[in-house]
N, CA, C and O of each residue as an XYZ file, in Angstrom:
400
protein
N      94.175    184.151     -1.011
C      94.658    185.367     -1.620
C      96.171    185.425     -1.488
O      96.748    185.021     -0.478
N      96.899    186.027     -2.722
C      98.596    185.617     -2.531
C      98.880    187.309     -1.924
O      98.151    188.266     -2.187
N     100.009    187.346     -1.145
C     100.642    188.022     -0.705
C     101.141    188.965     -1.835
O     101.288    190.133     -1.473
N     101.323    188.790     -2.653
C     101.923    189.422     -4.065
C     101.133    191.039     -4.722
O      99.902    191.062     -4.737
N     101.442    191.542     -4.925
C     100.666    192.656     -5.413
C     100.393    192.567     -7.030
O     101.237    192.343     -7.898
N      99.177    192.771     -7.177
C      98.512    192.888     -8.674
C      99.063    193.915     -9.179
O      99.718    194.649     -8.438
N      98.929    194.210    -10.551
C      99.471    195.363    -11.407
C      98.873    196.243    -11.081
O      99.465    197.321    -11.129
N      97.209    196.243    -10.519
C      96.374    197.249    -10.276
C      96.559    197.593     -9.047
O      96.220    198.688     -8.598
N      97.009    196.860     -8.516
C      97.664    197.871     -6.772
C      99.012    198.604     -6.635
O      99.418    199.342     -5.737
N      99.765    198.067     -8.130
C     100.646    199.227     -7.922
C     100.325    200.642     -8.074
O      99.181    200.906     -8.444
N     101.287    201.766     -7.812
C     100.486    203.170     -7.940
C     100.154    203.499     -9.302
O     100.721    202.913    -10.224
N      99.339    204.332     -9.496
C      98.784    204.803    -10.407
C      99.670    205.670    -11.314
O     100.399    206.083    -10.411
N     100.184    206.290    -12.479
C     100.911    207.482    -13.207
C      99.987    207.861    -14.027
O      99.139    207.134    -14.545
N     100.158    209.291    -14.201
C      99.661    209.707    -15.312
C     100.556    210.291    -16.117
O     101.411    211.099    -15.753
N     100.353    209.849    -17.341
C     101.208    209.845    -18.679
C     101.024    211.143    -19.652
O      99.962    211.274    -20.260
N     101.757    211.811    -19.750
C     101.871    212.927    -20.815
C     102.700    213.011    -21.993
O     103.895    212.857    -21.741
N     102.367    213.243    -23.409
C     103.434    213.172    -23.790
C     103.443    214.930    -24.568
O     102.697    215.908    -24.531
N     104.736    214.571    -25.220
C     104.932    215.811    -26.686
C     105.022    215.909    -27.778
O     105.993    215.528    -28.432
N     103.973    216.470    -28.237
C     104.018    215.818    -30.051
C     105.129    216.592    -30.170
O     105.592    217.506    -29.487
N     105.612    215.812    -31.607
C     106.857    216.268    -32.598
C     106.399    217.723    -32.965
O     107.322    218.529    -32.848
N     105.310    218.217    -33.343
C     105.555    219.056    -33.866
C     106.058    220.248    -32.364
O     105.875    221.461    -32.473
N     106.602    219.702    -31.228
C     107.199    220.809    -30.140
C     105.934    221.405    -29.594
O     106.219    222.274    -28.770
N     104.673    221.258    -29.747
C     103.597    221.356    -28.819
C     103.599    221.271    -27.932
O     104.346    220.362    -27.571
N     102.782    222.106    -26.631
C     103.035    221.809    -25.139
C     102.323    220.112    -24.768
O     101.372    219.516    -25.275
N     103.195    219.770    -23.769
C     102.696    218.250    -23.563
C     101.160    218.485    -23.738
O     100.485    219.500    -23.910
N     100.791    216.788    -23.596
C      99.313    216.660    -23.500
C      99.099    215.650    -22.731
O      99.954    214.767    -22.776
N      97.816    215.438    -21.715
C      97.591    214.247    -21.209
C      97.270    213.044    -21.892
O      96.170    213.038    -22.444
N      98.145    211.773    -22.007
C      97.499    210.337    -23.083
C      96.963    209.562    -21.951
O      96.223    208.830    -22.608
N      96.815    209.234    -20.889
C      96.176    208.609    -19.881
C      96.636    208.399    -18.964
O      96.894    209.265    -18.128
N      96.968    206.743    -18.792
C      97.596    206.288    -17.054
C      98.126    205.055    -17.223
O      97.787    204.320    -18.150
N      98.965    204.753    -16.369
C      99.636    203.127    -16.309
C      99.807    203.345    -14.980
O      99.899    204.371    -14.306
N      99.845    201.519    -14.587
C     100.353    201.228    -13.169
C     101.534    200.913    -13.366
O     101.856    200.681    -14.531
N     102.454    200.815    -12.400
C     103.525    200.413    -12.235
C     104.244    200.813    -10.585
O     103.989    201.682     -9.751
N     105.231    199.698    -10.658
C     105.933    200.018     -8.594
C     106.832    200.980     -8.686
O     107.538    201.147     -7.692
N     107.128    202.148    -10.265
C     108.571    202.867     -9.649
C     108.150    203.643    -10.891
O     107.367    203.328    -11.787
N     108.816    204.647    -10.722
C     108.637    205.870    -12.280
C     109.314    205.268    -13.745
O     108.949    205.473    -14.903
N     110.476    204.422    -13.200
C     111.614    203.925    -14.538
C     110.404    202.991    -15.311
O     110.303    203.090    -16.534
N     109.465    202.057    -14.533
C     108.608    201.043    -15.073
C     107.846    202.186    -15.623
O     107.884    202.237    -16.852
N     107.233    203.023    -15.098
C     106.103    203.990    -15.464
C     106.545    204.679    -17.007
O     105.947    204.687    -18.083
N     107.559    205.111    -16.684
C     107.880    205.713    -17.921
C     107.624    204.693    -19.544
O     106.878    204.877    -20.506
N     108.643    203.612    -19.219
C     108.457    202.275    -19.924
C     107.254    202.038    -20.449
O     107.130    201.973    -21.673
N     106.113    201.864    -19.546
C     104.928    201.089    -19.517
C     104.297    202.148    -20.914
O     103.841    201.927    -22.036
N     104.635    203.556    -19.941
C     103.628    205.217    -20.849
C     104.245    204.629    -22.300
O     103.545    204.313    -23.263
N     105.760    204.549    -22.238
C     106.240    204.603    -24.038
C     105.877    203.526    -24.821
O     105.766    203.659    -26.039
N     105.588    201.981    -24.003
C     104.739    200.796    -24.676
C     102.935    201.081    -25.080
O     102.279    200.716    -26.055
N     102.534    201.915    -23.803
C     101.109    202.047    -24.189
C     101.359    202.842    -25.161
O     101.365    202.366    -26.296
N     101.738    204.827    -24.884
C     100.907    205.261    -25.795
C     102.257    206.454    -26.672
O     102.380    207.526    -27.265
N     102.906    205.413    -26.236
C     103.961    205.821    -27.525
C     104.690    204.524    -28.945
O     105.812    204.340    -29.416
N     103.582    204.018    -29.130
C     103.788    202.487    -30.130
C     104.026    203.263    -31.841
O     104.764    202.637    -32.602
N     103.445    204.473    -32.315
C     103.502    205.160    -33.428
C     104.670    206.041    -33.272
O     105.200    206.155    -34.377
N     105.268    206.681    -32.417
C     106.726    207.527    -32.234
C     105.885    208.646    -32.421
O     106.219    209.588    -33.139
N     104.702    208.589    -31.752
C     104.117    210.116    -32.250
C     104.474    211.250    -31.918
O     104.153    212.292    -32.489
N     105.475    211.089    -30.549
C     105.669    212.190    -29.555
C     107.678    211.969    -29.849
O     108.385    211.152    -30.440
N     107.923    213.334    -28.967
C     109.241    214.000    -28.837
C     109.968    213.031    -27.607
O     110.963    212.306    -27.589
N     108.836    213.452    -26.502
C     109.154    213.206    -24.989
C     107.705    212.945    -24.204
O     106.620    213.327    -24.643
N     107.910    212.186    -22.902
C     107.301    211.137    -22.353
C     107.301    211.996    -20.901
O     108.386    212.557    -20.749
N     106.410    212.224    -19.860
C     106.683    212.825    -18.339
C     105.563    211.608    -18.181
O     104.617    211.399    -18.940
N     105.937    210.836    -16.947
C     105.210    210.157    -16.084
C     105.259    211.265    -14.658
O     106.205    211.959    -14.285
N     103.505    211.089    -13.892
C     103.706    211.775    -12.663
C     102.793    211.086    -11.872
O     101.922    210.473    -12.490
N     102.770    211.016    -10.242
C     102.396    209.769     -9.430
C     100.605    210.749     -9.737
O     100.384    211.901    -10.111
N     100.009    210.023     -9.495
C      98.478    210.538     -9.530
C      98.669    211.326     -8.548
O      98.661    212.557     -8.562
N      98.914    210.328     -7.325
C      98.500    211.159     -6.130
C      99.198    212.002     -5.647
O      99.258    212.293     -4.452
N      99.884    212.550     -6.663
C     100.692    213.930     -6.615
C     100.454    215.029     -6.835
O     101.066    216.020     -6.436
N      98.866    214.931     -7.980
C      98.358    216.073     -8.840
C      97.349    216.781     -7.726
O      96.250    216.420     -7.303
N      97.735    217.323     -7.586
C      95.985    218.828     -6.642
C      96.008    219.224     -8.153
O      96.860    219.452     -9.011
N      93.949    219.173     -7.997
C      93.304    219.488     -8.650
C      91.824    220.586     -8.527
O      91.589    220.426     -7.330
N      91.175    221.167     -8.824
C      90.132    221.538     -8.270
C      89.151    220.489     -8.358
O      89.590    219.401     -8.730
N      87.817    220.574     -8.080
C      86.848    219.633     -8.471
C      85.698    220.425     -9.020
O      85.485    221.626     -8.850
N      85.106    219.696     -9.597
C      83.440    220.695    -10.848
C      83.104    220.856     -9.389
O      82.104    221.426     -9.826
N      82.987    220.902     -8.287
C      82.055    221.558     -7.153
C      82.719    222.666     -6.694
O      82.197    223.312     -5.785
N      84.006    223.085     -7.255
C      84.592    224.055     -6.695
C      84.348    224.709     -7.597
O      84.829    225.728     -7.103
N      83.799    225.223     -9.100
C      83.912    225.706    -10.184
C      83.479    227.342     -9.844
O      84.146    228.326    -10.162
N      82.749    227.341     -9.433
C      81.626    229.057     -8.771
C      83.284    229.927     -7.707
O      84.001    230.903     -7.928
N      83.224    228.961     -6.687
C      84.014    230.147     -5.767
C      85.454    229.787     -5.918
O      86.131    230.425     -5.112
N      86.277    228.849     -6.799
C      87.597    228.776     -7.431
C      87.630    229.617     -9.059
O      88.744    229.749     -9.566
N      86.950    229.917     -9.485
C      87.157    230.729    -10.500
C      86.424    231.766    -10.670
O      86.546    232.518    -11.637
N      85.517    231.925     -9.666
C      85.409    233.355     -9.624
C      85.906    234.573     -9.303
O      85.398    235.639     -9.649
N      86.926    234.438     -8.625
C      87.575    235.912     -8.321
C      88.060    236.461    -10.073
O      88.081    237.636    -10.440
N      88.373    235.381    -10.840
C      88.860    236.621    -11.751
C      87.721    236.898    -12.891
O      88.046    236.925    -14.078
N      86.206    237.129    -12.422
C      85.038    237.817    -12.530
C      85.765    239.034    -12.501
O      86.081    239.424    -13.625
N      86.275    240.047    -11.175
C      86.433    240.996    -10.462
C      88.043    242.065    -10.905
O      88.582    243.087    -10.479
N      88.310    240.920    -12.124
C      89.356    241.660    -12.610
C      89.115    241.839    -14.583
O      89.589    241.061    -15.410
N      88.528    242.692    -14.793
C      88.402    242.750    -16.019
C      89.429    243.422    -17.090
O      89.227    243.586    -18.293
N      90.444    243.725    -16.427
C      91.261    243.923    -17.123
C      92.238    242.442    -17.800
O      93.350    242.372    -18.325
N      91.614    241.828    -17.605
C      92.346    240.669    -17.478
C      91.845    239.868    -19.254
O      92.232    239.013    -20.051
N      90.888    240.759    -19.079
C      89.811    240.238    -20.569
C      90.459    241.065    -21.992
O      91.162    242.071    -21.895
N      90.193    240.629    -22.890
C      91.391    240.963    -24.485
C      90.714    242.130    -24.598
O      91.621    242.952    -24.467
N      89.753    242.715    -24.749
C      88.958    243.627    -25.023
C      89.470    245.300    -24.612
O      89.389    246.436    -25.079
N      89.958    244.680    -23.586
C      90.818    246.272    -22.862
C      92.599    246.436    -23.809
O      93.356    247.389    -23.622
N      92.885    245.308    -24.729
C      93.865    246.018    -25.340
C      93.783    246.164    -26.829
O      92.818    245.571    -27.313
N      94.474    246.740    -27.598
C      94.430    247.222    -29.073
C      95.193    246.462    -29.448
O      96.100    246.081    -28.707
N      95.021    245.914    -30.992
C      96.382    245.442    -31.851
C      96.946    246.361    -32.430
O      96.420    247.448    -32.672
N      98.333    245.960    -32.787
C      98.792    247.433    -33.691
C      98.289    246.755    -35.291
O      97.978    245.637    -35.701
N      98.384    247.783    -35.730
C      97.960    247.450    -37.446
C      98.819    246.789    -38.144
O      98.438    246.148    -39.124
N     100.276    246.829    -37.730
C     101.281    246.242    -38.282
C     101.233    244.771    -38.034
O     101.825    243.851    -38.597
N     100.352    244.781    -37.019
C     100.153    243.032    -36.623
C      99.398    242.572    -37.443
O      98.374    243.255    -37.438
N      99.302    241.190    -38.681
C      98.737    241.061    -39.527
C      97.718    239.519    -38.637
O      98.016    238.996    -37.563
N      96.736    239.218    -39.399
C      95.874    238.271    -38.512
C      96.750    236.974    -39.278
O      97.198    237.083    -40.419
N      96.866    236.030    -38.629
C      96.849    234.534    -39.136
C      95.783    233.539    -39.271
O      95.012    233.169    -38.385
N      95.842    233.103    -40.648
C      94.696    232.266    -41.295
C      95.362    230.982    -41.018
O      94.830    229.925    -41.356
């Protein structure tokens, strides 16, 4: 076995980009790489090859806190307990027209 590190043991990034049309980023997946400058690089070779996007954020995986589907019941339930929080408790004005 060589002393050398595989592409897959470098750290992990996850890749976001921004569509043109100024949309909030979106997640496009992941690349490895040993430093953010490669990461960035790697994100704009994978999943920026069409120029689909504005701008590019690489972030280390193991940077992201996340919840997990086993936390789903007692991490999102407290705002059960706030119903004001729900659309229903406010009015539109009439002057506000709907968008099709």
């Amino acid at each position: 076995m060589s002393n050398k590190q595989s592409n897959t043991e470098w750290p992990l990034w996850e890749v976001f980009y921004q569509p043109k049309d100024g949309k909030p980023f979106e997640h496009a997946g992941n690349v490895h790489a040993p430093d953010a400058e490669m990461a960035l690089q790697n994100a704009r070779d994978t999943y920026a090859r069409r120029n689909e996007g504005i701008s590019i954020w690489v972030v280390p995986s193991d940077q992201i806190t996340a919840s997990t589907p086993e936390d789903q019941g007692p991490f999102f339930d407290p705002a059960n307990d706030k119903p004001y929080r729900h659309p229903q408790f406010y009015s539109v004005p009439r002057v506000v027209k709907k968008r099709k």
